[in-house]
N, C-alpha and C positions, 0 to 999 in steps of 0.2 A: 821680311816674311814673304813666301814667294805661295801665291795662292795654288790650286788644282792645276787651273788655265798656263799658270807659268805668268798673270803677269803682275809685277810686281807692285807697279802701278793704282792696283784696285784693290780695296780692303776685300775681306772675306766678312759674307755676310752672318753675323751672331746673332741669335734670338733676343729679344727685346728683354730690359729688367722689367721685373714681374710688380714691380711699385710705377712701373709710367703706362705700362700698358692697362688699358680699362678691360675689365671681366663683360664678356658678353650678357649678364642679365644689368650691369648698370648701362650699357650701349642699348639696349633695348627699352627700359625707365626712360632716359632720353629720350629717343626717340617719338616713346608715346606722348612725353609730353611735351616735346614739342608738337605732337601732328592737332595734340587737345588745344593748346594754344593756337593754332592755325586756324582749326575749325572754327573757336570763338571769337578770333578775331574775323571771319569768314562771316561768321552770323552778325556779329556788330555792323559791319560794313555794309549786308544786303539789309541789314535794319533800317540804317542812316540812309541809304537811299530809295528805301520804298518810304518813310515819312519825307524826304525831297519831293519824289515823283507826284505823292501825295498830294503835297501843298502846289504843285505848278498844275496839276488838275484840276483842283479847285483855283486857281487861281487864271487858268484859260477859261475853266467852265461862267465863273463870274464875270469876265471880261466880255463871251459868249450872250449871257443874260443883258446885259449893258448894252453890248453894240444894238441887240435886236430890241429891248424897249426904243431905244434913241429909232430905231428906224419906224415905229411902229407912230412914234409920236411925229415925226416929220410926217407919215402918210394920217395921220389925224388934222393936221395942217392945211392939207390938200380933198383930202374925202371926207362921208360925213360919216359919223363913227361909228354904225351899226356895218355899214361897207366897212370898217378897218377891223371889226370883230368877223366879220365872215373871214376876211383875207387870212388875219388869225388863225382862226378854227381850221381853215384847208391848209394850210401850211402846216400844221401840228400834226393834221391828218395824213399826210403827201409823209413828213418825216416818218411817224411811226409805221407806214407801209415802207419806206425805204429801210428802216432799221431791219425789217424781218427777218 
């Protein structure tokens, strides 16, 4: 069989049987559900890691509360503890004008 080109070599291309090839509205079914599948799997994963992010916030924040008692009580140690209630209060103070 000798194609257009002449060369013998190369089949001539036939349109595809009509039982292998997929219809354009099942190629587009697919697709949507794969892109719905993606998305859900999209939301699960920004889920799982905002309850991650979650728990290591609270869990610096708590670490946070700890180190500064433990320092508060070391300067109870050394000052007399109406002096470590002032230092308190100005430093709470000092932060929340820093937060602003």
């Amino acid at each position: 069989m000798v194609n257009v080109s002449g060369r013998t070599w190369k089949d001539s291309h036939k349109p595809g049987a009509p039982a292998v090839t997929t219809d354009w509205a099942r190629r587009q079914k697919e697709r949507l559900e794969k892109a719905a599948l993606k998305a859900k799997e999209k939301e699960l994963k920004e889920e799982k890691q905002a309850k991650k992010d979650e728990q290591i916030r609270r869990l610096k924040e708590r670490r946070e509360l700890k180190a500064e008692r433990e320092r508060y009580e070391k300067m109870a140690l050394v000052m007399h503890r109406k002096r470590v209630e002032r230092v308190r209060r100005r430093e709470k103070r000092n932060k929340l004008l820093k937060e602003r």
